[in-house]
MARBA-3410 file (N, C-alpha, C, O; in Angstrom, 1 decimal):
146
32.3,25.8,36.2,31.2,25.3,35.4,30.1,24.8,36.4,30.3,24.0,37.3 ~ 29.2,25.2,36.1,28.0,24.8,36.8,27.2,23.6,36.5,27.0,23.2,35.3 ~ 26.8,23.0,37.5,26.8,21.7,36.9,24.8,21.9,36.4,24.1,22.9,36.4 ~ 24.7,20.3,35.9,23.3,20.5,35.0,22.0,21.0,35.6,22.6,21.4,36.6 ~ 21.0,21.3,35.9,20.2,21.3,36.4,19.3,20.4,36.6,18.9,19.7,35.7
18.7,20.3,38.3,18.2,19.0,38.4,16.7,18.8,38.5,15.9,19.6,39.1 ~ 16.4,17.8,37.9,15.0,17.9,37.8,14.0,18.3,39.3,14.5,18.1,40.4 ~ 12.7,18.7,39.0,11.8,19.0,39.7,11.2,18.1,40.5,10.5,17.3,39.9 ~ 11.4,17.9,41.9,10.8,16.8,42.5,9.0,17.1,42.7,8.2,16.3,43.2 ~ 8.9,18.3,42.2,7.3,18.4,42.1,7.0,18.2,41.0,5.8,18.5,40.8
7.6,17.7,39.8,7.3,17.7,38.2,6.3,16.6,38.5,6.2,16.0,39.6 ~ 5.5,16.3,37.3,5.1,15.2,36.9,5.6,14.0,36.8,4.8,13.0,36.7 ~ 6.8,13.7,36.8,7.6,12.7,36.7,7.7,12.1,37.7,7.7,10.8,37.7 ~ 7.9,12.9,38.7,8.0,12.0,40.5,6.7,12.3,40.9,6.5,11.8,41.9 ~ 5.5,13.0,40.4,4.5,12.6,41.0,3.7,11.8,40.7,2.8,11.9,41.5
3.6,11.2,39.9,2.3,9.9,39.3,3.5,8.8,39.6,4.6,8.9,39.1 ~ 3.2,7.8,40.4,3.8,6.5,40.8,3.1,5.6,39.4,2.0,5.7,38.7 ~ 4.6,4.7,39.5,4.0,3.8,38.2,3.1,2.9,38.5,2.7,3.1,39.7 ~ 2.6,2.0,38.0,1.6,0.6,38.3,2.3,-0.3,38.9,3.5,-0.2,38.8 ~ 2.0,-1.2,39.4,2.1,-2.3,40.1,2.8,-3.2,39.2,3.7,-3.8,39.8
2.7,-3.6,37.7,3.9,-4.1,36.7,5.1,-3.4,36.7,6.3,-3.9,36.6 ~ 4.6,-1.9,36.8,5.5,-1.4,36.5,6.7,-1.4,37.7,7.9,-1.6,37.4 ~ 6.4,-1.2,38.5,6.9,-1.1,39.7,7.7,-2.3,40.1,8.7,-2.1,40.8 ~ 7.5,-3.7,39.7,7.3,-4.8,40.1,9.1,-5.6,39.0,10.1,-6.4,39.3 ~ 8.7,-4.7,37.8,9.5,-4.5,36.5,10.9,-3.8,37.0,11.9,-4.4,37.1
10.7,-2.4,37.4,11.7,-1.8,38.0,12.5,-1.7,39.0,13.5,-1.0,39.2 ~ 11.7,-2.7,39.9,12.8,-3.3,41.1,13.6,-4.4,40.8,14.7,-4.6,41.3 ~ 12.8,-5.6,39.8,13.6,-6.5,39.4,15.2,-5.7,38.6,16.3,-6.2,38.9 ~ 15.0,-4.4,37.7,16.1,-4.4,37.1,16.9,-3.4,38.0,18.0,-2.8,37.8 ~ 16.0,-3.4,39.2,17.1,-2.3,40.2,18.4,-3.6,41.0,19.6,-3.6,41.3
17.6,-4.2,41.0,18.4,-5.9,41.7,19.4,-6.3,41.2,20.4,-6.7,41.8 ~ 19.2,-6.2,39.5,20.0,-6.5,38.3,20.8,-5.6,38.4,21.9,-6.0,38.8 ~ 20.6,-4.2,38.0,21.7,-3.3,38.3,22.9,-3.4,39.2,24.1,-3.3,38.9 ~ 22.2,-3.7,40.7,22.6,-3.8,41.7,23.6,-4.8,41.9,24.5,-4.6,42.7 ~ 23.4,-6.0,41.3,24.2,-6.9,40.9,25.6,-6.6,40.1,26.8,-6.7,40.4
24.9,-6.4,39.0,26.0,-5.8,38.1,27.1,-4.9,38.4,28.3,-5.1,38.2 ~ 26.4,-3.8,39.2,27.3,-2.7,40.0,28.4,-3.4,40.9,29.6,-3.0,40.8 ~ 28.0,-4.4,41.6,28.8,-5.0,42.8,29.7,-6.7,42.4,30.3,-7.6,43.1 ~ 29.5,-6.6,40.9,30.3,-7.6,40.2,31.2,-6.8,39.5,32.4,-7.1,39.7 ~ 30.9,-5.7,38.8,32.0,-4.4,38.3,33.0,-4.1,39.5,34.2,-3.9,39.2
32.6,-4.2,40.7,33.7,-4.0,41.7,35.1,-4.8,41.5,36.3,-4.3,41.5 ~ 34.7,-6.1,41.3,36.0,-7.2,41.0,36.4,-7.3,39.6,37.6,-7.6,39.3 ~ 35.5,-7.1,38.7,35.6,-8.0,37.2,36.1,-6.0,36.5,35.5,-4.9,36.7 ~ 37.4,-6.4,35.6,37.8,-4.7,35.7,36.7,-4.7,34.3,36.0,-5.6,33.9 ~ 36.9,-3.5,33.8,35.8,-2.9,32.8,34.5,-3.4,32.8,34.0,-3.4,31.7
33.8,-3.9,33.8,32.7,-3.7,34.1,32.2,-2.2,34.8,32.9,-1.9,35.8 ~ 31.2,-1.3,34.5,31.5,-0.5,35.4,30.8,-0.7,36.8,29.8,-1.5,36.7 ~ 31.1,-0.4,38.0,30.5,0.0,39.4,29.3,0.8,38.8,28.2,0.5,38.3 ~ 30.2,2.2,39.0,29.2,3.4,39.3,27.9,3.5,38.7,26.9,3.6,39.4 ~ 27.9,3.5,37.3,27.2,3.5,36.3,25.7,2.7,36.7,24.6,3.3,36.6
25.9,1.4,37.3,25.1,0.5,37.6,24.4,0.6,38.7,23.2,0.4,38.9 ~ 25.8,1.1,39.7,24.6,1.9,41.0,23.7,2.5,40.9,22.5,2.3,41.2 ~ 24.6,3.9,40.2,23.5,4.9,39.9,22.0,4.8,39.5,21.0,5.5,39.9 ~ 22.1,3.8,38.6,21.0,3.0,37.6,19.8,2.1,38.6,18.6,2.0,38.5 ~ 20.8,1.7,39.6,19.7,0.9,40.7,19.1,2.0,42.0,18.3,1.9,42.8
19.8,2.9,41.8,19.0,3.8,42.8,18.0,4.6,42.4,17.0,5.0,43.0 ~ 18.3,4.8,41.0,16.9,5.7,40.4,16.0,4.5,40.3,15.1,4.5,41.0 ~ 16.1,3.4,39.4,15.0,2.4,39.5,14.4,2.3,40.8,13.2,2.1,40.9 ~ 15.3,2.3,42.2,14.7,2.2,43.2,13.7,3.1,44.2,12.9,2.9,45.1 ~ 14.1,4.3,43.5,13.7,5.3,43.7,12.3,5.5,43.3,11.7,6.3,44.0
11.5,4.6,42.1,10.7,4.4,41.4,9.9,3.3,41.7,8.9,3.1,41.2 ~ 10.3,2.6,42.6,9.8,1.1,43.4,9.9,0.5,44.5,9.3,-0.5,44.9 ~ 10.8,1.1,45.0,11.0,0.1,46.1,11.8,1.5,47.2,12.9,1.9,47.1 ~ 10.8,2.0,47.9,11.4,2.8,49.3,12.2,2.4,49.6,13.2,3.2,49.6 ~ 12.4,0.8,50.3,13.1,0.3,51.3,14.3,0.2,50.3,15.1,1.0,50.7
14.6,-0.2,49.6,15.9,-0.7,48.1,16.8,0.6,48.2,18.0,0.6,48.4 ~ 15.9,1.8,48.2,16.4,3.2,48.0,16.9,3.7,49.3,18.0,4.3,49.3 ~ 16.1,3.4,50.5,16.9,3.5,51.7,18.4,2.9,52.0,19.4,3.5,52.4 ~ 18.2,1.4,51.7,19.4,0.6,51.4,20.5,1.5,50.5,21.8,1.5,50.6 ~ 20.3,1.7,50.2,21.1,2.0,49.1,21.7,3.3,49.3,22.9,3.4,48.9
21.1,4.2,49.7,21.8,5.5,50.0,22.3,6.0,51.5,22.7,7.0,52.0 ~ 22.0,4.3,52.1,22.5,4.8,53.7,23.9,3.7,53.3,24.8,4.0,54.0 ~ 24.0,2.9,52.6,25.1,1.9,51.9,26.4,3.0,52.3,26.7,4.1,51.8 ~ 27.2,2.4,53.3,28.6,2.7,53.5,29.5,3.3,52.4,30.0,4.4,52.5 ~ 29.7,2.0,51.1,30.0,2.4,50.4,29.6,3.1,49.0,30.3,3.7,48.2
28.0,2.8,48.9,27.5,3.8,47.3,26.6,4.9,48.2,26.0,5.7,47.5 ~ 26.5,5.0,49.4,25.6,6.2,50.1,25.6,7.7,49.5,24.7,8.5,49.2 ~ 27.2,7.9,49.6,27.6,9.0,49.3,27.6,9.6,47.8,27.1,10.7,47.4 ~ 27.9,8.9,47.3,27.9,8.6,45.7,26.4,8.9,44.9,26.1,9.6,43.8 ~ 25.9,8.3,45.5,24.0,8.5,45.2,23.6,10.0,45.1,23.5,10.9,44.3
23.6,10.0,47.2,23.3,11.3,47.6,24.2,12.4,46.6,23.6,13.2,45.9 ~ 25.6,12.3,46.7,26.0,13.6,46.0,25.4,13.6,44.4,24.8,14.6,44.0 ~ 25.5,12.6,43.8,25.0,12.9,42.4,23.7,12.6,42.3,23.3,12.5,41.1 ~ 22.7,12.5,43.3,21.3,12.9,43.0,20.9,14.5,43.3,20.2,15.2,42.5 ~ 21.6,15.0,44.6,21.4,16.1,44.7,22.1,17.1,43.6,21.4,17.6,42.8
23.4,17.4,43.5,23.7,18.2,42.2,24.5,17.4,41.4,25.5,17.9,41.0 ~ 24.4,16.7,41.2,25.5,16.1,40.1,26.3,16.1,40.1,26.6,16.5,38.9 ~ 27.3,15.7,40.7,28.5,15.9,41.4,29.4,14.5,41.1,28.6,13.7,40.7 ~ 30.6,14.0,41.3,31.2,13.0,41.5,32.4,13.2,42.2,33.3,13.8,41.5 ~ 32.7,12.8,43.2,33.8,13.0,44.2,35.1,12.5,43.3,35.1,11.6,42.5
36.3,13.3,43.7,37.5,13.0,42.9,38.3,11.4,43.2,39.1,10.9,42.4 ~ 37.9,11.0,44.2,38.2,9.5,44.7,37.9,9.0,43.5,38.7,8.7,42.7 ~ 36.6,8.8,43.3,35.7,8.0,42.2,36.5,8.3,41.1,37.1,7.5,40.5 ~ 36.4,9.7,40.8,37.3,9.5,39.1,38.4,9.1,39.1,38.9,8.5,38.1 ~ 39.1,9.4,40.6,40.5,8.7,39.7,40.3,7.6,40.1,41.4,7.0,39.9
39.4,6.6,40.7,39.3,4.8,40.9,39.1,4.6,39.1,39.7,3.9,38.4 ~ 37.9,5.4,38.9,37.3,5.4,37.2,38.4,5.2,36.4,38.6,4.2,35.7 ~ 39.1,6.4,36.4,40.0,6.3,35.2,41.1,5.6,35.3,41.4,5.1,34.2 ~ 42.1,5.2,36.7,42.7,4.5,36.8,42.3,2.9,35.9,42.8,2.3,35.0 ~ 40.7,2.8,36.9,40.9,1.3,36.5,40.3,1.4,34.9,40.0,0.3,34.3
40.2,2.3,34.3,40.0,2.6,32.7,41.2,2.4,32.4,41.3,1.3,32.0 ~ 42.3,3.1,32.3,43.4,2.8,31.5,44.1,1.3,31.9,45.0,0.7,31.4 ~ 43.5,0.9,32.7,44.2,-0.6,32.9,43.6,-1.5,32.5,44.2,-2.6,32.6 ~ 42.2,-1.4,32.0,41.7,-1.6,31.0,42.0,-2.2,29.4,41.9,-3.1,28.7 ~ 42.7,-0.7,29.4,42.9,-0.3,28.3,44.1,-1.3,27.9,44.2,-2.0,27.0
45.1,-1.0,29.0,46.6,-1.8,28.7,46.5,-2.7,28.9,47.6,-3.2,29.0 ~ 45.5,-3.6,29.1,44.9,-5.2,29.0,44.4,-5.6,27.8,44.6,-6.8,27.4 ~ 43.6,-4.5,27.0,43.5,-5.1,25.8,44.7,-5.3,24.5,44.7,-5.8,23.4 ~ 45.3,-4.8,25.3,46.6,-4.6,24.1,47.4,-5.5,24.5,48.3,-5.7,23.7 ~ 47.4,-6.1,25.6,48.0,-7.2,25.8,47.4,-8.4,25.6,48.2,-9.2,25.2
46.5,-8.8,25.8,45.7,-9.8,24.9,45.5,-10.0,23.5,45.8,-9.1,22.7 ~ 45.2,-11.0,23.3,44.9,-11.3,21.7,43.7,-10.7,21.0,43.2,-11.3,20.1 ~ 43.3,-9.6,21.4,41.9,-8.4,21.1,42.4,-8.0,19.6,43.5,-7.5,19.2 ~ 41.2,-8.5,19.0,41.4,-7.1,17.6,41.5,-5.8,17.7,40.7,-5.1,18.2 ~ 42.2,-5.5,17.3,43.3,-3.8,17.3,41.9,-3.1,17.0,41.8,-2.2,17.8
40.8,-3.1,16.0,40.0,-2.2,16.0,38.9,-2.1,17.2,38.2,-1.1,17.5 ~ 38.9,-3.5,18.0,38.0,-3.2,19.2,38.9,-2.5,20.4,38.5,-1.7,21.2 ~ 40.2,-3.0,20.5,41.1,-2.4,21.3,40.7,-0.9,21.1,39.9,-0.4,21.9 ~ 41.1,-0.3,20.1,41.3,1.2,20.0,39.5,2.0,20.1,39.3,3.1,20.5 ~ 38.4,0.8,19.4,37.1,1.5,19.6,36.8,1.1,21.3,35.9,1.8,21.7
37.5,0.2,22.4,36.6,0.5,23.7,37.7,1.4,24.0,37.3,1.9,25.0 ~ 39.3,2.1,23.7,39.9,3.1,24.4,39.1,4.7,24.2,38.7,5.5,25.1 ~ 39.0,4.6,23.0,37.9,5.9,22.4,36.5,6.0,23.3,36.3,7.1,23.6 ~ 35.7,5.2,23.7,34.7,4.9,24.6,35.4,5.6,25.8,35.5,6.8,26.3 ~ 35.8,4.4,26.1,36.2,4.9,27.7,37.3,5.9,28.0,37.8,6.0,29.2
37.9,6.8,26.9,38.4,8.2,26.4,37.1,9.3,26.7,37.2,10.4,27.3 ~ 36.5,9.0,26.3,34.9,10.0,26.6,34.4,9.9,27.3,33.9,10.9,27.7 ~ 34.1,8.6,28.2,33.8,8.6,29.5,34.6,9.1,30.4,34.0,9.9,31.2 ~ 35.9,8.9,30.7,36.4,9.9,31.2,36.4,11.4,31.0,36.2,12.4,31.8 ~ 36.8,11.4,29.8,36.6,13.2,29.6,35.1,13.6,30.1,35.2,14.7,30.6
34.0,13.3,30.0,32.9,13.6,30.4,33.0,13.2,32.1,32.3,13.9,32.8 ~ 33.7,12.0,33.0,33.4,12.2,34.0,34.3,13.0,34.7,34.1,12.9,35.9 ~ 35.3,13.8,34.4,36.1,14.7,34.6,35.8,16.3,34.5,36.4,17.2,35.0 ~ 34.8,16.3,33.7,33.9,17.6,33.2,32.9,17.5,34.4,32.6,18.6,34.9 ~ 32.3,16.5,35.0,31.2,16.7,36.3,32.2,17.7,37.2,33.4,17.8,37.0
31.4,18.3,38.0,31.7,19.2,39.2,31.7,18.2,40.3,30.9,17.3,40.3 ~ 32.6,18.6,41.3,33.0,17.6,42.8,32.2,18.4,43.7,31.9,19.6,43.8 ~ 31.6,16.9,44.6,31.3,18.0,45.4,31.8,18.9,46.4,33.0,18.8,46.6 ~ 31.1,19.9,47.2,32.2,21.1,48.0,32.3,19.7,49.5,32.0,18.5,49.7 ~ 33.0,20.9,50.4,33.3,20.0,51.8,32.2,19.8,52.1,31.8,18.6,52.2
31.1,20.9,52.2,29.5,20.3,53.1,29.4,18.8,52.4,29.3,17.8,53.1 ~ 29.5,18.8,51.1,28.3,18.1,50.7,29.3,16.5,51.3,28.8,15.4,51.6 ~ 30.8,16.9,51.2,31.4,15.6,51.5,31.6,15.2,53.0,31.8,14.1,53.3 ~ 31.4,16.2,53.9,31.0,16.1,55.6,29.5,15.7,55.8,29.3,14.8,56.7 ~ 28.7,16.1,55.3,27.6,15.2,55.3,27.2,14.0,54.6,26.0,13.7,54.8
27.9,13.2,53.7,28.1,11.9,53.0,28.6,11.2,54.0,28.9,10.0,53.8
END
């Protein structure tokens, strides 16, 4: 399966820089993200990736230096780079994902959770896996140079 195609770095969209609110707006929620991402690390069903991902395009959009940080980052460097360039997610990541999704899962059922939220966040995070398992990994280059 070939993965999605990726947008045009000559399109319109990377070429008109936003305004100075704007800009100003999207690093604040790149910070946010960035937060969130690296609280999801400890706190389970919060996600990581999701939130990275989220702070490197915002940063990408505002802040050079945020976007430098961030994709030379030991640990989300790789992660960025592979899924900015093709869309990719390394098989480490899904099974950290899904792992820490089904334990998730078997936490809600052991808690005092309403059985209909129980079974609607397993269905959730049932499709998020199945869809992040549907991404393509990347090959060795792309993981020798990460």
């Amino acid at each position: 399966m070939t993965p999605p195609p990726r947008p045009d770095p000559t399109s319109a969209e990377f070429r008109s820089p936003p305004g100075p609110l704007m800009r100003m707006l999207m690093y604040a929620a790149a910070l946010l993200c960035l937060a969130l991402g690296v609280i999801g690390i400890f706190v389970p069903g919060l996600p990581t990736t999701v939130f990275i991902l989220m702070a490197a395009w915002l940063a990408a959009r505002s802040s050079p230096r945020l976007q430098a940080w961030l994709e030379n980052h030991p640990l989300f460097g790789s992660m960025i780079r592979n899924w900015r360039k093709e869309g990719t997610v390394s098989r480490k990541a899904k099974w950290s994902a899904t792992i820490t999704m089904a334990l998730c899962a078997a936490i809600l059922f052991i808690v005092p959770a309403p059985a209909w939220a129980a079974w609607l966040s397993c269905a959730a995070m049932g499709g998020v896996a199945v869809w992040l398992w549907m991404r393509p990994e990347p090959t060795a280059e792309e993981t020798a140079q990460g």
